[in-house]
PQR file with spaces between the fields and no chain letter, atoms N, CA, C, O and H, PARSE charges and radii, in Angstrom:
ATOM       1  N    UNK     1      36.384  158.262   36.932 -0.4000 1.5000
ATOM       2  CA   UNK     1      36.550  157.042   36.166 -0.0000 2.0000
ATOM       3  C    UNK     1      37.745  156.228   36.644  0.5500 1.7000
ATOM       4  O    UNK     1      37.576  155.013   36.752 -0.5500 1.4000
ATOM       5  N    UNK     2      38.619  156.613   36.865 -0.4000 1.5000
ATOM       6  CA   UNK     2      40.210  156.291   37.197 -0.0000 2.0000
ATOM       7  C    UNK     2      39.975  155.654   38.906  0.5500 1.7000
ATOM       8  O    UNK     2      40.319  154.520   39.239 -0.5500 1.4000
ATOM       9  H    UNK     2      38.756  157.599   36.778  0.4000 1.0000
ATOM      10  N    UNK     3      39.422  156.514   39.695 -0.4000 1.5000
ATOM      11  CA   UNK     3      39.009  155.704   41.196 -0.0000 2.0000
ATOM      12  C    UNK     3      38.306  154.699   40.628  0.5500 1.7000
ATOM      13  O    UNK     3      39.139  153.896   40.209 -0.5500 1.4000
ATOM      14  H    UNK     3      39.143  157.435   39.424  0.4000 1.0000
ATOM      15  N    UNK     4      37.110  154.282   40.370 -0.4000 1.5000
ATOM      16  CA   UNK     4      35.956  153.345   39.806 -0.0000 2.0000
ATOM      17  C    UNK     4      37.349  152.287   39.155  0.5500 1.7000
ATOM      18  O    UNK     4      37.531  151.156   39.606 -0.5500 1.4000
ATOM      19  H    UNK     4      36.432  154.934   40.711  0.4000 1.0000
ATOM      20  N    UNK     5      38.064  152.774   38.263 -0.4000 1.5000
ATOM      21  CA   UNK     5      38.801  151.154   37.758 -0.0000 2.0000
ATOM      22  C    UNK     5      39.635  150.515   39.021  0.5500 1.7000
ATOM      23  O    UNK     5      39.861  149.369   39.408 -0.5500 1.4000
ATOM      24  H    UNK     5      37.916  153.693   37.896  0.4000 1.0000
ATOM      25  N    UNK     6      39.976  151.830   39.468 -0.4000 1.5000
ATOM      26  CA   UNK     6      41.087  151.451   41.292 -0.0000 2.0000
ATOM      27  C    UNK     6      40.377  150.450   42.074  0.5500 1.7000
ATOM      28  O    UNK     6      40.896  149.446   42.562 -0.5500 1.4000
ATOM      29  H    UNK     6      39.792  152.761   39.154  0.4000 1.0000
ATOM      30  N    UNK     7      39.208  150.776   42.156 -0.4000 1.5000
ATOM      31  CA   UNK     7      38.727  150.482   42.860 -0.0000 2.0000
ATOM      32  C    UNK     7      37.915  148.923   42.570  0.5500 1.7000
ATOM      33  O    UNK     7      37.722  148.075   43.441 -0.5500 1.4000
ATOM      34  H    UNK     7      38.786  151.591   41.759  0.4000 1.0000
ATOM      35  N    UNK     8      37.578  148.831   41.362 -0.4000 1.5000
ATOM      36  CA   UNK     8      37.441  147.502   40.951 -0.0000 2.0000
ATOM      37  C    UNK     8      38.293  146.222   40.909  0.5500 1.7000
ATOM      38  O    UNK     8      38.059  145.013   40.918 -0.5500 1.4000
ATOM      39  H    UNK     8      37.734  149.520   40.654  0.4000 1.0000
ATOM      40  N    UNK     9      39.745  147.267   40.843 -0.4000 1.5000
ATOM      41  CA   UNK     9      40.933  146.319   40.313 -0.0000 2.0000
ATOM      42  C    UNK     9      41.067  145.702   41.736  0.5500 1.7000
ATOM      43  O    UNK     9      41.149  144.484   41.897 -0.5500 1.4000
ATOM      44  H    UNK     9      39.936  148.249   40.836  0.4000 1.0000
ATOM      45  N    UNK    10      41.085  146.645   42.820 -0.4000 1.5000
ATOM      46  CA   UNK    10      41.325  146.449   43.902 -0.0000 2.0000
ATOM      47  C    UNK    10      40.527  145.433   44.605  0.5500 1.7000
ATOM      48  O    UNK    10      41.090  144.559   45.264 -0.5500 1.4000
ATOM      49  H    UNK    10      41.018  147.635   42.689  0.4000 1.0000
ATOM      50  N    UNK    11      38.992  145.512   44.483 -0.4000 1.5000
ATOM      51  CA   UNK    11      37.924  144.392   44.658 -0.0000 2.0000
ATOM      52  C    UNK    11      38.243  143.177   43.816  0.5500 1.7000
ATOM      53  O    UNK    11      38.068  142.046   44.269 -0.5500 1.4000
ATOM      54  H    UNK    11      38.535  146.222   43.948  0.4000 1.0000
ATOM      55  N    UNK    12      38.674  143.377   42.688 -0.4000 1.5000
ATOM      56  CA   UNK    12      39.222  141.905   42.431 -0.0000 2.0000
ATOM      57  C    UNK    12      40.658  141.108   43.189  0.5500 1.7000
ATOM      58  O    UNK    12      40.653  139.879   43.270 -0.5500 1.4000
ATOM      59  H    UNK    12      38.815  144.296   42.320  0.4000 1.0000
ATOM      60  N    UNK    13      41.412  141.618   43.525 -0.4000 1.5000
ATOM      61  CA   UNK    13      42.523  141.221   43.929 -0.0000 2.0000
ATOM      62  C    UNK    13      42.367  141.019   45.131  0.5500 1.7000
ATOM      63  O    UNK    13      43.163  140.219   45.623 -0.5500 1.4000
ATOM      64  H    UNK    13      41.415  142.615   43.459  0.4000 1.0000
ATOM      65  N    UNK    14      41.721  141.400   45.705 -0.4000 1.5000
ATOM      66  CA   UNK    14      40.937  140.886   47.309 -0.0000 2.0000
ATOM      67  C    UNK    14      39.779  139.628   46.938  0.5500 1.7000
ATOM      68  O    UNK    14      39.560  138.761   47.783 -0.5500 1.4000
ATOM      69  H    UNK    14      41.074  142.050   45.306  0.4000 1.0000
ATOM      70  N    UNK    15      39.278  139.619   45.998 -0.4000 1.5000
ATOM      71  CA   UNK    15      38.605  138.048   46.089 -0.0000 2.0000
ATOM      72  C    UNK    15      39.651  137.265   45.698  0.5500 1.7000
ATOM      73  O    UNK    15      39.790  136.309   46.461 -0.5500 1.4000
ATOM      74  H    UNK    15      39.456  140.323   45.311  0.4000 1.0000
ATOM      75  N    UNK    16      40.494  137.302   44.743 -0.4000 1.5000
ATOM      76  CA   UNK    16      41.081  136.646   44.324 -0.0000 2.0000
ATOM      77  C    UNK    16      42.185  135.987   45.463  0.5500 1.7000
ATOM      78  O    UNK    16      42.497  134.801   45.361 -0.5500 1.4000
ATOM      79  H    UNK    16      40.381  138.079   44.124  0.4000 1.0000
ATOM      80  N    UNK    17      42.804  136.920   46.652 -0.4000 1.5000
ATOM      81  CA   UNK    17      43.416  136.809   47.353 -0.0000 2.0000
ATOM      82  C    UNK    17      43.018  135.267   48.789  0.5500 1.7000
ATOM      83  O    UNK    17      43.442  134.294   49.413 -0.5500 1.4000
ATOM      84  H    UNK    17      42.550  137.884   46.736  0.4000 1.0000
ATOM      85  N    UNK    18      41.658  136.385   48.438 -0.4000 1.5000
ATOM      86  CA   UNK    18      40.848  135.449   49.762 -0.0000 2.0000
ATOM      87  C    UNK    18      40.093  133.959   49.416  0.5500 1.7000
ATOM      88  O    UNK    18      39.429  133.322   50.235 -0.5500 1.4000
ATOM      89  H    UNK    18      41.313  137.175   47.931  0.4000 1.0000
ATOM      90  N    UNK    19      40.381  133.518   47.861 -0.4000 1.5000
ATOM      91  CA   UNK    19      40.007  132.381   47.454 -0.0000 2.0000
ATOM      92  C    UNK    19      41.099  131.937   47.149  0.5500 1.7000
ATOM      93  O    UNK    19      40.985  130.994   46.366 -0.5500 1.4000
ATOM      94  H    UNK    19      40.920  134.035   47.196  0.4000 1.0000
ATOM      95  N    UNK    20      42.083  132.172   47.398 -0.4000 1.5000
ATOM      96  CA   UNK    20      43.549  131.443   47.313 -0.0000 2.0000
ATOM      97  C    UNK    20      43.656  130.910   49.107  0.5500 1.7000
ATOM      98  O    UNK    20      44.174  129.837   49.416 -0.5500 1.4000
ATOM      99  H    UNK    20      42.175  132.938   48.034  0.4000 1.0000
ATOM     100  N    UNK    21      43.169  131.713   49.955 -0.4000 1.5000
ATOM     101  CA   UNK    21      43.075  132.024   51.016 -0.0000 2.0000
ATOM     102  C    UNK    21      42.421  130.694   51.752  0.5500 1.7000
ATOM     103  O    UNK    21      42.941  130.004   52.628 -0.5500 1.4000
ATOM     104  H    UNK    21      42.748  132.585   49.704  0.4000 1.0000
ATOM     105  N    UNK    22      41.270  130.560   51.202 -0.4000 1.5000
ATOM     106  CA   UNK    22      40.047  129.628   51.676 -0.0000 2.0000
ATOM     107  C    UNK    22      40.986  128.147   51.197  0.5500 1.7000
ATOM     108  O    UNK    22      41.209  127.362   52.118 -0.5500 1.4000
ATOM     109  H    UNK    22      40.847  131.121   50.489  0.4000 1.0000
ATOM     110  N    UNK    23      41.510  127.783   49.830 -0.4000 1.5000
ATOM     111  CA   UNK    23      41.702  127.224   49.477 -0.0000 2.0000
ATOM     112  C    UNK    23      42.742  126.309   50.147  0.5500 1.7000
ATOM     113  O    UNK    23      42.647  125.084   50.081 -0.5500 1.4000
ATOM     114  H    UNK    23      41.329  128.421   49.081  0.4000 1.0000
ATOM     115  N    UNK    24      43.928  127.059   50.914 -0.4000 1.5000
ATOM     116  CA   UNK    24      45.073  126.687   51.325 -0.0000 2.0000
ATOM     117  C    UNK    24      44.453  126.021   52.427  0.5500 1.7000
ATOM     118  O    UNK    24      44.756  124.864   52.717 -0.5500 1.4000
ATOM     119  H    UNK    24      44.005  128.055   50.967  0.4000 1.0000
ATOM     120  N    UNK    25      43.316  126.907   53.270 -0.4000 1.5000
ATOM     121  CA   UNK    25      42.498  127.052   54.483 -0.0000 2.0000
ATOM     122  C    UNK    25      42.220  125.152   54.333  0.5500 1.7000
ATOM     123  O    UNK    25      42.742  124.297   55.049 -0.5500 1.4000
ATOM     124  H    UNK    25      43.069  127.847   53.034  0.4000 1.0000
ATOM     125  N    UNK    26      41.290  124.937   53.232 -0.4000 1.5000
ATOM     126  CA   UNK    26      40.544  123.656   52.424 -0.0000 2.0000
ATOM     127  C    UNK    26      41.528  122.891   52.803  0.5500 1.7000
ATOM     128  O    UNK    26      41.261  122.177   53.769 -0.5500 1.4000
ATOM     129  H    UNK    26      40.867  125.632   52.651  0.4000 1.0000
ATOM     130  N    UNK    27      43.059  122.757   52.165 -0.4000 1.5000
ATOM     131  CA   UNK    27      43.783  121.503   51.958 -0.0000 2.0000
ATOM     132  C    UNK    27      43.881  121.692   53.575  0.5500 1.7000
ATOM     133  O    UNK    27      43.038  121.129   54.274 -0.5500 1.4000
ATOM     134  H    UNK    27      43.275  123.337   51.380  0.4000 1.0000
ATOM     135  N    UNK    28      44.794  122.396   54.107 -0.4000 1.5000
ATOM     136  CA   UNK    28      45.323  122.141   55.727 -0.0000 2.0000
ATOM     137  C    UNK    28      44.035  121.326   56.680  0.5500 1.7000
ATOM     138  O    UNK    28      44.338  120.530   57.568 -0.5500 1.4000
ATOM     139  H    UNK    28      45.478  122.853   53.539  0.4000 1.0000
ATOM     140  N    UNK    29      42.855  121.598   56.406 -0.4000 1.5000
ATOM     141  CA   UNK    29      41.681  121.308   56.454 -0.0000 2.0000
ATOM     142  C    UNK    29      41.772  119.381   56.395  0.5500 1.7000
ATOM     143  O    UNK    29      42.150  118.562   57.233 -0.5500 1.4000
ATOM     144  H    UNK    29      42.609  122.245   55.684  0.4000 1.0000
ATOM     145  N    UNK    30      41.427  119.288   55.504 -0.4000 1.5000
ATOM     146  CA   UNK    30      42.257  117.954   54.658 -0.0000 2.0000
ATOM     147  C    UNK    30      42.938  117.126   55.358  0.5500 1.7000
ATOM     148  O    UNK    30      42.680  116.023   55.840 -0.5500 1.4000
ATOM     149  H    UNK    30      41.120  119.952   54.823  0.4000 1.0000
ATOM     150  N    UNK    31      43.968  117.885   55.357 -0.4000 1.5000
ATOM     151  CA   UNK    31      45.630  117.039   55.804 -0.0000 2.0000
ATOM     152  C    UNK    31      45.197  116.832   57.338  0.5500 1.7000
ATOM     153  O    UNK    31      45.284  115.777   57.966 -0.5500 1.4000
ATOM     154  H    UNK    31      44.178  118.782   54.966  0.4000 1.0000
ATOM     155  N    UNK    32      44.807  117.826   57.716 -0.4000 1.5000
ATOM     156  CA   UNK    32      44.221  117.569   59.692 -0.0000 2.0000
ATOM     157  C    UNK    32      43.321  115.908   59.334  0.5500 1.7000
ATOM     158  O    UNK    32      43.548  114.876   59.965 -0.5500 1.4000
ATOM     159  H    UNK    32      44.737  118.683   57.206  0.4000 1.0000
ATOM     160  N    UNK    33      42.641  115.992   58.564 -0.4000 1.5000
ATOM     161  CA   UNK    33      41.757  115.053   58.658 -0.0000 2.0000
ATOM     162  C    UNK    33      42.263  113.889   58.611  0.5500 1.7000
ATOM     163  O    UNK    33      42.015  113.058   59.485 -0.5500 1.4000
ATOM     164  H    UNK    33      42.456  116.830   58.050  0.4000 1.0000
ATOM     165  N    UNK    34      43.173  113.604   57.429 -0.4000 1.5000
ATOM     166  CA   UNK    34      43.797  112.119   56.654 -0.0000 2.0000
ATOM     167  C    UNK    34      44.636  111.820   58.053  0.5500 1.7000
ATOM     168  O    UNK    34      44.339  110.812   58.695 -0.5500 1.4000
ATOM     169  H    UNK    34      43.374  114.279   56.719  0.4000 1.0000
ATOM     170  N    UNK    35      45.595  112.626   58.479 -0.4000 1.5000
ATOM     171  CA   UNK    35      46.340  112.196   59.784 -0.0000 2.0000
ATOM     172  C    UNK    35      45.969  111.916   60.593  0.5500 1.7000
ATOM     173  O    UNK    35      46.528  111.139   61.367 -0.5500 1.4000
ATOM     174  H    UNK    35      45.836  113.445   57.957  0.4000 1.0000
ATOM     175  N    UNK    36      44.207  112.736   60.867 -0.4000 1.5000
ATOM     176  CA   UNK    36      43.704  112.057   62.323 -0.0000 2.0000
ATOM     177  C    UNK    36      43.195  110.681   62.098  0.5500 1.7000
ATOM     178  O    UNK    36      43.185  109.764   62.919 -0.5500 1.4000
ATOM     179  H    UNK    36      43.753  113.367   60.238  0.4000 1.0000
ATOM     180  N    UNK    37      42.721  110.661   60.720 -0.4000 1.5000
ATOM     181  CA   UNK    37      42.179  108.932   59.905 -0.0000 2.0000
ATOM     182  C    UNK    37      43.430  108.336   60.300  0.5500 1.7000
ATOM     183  O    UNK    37      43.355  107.725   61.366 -0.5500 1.4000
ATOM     184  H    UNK    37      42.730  111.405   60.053  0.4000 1.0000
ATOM     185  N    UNK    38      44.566  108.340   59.738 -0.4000 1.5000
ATOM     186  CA   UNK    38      45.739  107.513   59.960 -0.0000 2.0000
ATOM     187  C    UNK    38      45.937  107.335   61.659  0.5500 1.7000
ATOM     188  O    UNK    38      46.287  106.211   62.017 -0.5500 1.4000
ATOM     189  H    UNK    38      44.627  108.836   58.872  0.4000 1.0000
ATOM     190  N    UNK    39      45.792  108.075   62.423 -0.4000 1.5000
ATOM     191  CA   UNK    39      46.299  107.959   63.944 -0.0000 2.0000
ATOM     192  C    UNK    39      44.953  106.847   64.369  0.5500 1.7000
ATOM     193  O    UNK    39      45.060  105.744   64.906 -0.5500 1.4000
ATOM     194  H    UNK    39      45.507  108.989   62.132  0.4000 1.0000
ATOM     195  N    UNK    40      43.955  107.408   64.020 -0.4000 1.5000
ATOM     196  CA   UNK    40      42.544  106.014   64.256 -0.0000 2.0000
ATOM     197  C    UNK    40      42.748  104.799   63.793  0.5500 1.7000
ATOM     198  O    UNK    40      42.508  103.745   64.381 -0.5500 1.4000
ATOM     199  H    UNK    40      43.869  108.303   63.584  0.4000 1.0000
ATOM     200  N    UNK    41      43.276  104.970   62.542 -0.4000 1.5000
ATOM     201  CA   UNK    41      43.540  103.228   62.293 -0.0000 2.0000
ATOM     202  C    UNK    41      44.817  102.819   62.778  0.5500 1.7000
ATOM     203  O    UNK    41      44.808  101.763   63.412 -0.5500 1.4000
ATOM     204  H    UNK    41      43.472  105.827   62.065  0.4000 1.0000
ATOM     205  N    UNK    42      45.754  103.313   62.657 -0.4000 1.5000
ATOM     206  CA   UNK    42      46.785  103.024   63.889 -0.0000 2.0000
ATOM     207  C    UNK    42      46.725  102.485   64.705  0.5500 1.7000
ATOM     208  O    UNK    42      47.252  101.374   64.752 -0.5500 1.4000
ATOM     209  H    UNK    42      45.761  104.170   62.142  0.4000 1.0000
ATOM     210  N    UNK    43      45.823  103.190   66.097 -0.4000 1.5000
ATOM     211  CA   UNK    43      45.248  102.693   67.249 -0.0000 2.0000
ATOM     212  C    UNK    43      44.269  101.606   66.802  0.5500 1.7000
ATOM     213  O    UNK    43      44.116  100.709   67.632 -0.5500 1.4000
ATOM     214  H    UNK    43      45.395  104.093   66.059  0.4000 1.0000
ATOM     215  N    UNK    44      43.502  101.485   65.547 -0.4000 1.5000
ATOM     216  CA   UNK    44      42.645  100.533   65.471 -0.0000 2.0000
ATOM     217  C    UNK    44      43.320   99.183   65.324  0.5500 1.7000
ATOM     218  O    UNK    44      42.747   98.198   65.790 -0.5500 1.4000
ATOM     219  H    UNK    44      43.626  102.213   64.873  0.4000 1.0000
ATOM     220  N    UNK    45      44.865   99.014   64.518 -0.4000 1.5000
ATOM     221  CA   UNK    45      45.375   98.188   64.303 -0.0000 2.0000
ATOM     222  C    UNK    45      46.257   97.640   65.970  0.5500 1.7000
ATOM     223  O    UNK    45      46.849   96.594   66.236 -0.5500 1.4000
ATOM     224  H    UNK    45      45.330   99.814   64.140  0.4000 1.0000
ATOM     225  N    UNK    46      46.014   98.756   66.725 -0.4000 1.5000
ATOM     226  CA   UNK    46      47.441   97.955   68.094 -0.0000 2.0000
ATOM     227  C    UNK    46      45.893   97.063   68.831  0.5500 1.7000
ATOM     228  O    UNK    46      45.865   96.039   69.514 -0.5500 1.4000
ATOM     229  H    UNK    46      45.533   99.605   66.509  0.4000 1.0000
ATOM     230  N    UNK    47      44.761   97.933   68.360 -0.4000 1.5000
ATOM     231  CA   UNK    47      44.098   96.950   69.426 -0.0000 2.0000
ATOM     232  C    UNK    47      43.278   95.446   68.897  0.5500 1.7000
ATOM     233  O    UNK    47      42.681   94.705   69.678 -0.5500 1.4000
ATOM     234  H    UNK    47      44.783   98.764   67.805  0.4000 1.0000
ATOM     235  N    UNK    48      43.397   95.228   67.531 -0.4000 1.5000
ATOM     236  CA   UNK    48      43.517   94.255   66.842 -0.0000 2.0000
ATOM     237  C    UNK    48      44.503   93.007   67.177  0.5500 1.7000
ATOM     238  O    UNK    48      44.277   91.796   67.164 -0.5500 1.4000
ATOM     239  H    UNK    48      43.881   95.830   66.896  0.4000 1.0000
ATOM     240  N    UNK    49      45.828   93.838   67.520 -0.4000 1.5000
ATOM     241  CA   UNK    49      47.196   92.827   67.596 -0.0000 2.0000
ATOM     242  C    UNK    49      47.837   92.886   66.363  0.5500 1.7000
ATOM     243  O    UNK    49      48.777   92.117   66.165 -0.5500 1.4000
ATOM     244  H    UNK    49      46.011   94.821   67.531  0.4000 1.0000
ATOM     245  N    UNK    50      47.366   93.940   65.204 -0.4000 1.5000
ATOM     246  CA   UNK    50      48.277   94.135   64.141 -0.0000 2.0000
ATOM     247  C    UNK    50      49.092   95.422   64.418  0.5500 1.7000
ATOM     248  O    UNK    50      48.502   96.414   64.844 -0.5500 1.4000
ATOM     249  H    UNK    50      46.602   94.564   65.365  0.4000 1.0000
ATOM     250  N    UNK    51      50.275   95.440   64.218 -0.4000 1.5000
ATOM     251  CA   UNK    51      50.896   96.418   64.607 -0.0000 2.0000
ATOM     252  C    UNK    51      51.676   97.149   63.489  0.5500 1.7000
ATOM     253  O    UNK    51      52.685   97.848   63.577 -0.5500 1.4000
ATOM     254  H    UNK    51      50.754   94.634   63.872  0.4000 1.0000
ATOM     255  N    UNK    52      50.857   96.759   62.300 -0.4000 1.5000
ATOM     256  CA   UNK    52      52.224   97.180   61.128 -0.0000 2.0000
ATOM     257  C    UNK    52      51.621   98.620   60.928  0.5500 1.7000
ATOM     258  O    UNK    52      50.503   98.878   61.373 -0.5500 1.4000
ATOM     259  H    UNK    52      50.037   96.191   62.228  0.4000 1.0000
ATOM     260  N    UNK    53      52.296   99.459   60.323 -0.4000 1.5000
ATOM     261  CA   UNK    53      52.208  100.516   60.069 -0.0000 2.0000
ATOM     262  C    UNK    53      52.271  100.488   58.430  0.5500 1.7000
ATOM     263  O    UNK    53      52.874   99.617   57.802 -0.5500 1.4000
ATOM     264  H    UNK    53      53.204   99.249   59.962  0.4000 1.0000
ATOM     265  N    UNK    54      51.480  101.692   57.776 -0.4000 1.5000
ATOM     266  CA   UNK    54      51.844  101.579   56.547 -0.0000 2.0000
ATOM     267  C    UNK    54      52.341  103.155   56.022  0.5500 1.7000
ATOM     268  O    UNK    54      52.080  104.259   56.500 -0.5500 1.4000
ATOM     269  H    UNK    54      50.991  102.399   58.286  0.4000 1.0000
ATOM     270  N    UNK    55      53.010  102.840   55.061 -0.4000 1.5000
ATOM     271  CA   UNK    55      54.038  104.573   55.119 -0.0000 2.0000
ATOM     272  C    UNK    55      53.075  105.061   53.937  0.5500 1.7000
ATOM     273  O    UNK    55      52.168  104.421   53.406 -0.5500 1.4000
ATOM     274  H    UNK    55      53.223  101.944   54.672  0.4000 1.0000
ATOM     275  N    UNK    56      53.536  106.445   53.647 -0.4000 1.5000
ATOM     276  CA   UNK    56      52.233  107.790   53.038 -0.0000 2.0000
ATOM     277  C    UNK    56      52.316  107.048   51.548  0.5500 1.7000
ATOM     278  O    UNK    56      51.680  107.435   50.568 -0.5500 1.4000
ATOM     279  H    UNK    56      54.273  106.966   54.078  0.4000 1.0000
ATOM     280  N    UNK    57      53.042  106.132   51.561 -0.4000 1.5000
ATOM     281  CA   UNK    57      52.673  105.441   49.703 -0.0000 2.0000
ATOM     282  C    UNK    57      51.658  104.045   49.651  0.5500 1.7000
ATOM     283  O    UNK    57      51.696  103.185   48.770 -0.5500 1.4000
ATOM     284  H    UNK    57      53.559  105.818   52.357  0.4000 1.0000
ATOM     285  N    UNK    58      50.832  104.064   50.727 -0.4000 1.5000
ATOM     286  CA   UNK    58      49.936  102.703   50.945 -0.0000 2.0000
ATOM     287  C    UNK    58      50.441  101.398   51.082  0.5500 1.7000
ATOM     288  O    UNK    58      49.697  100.424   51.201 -0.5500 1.4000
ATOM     289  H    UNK    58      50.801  104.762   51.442  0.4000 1.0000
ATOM     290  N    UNK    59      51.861  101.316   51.071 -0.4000 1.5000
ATOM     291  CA   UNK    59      52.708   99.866   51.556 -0.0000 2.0000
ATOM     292  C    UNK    59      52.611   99.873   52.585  0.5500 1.7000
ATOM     293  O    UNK    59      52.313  100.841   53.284 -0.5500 1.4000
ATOM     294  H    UNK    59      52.465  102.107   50.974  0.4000 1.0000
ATOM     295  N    UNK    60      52.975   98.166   53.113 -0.4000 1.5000
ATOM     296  CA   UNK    60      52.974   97.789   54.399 -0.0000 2.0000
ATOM     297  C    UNK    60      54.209   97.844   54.713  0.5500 1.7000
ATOM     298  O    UNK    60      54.953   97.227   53.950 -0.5500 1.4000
ATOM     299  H    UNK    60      53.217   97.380   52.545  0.4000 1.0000
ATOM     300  N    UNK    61      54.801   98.500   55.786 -0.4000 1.5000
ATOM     301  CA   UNK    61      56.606   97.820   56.295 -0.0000 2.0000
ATOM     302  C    UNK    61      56.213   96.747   56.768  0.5500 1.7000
ATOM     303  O    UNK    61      57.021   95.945   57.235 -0.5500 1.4000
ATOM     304  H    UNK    61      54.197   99.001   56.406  0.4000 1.0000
């Protein structure tokens, strides 16, 4: 009985681990993406002839 709860407790704390896991996996995931969006419009704006940049709060400098 005592292995069987070990062993459950233990199967939970390994999903639980590995969906904290996936999750972190998800945002970094994310963040790769928004920066490569930002570096595209970047380049989309030098070849426009706009050159402003806008900082991580959606203003223009």
């Amino acid at each position: 009985m005592k292995e069987e709860e070990d062993e459950e407790d233990k199967d939970e704390l390994n999903n639980k681990n590995q969906k904290e896991e996936d999750e972190k996996e998800e945002e970094v995931e994310e963040e790769e993406e928004e920066e490569e969006e930002e570096k595209e419009e970047k380049e989309e704006n030098k070849i426009g002839g706009d050159t402003r940049e806008i900082n991580g709060k959606g203003d223009v400098k």
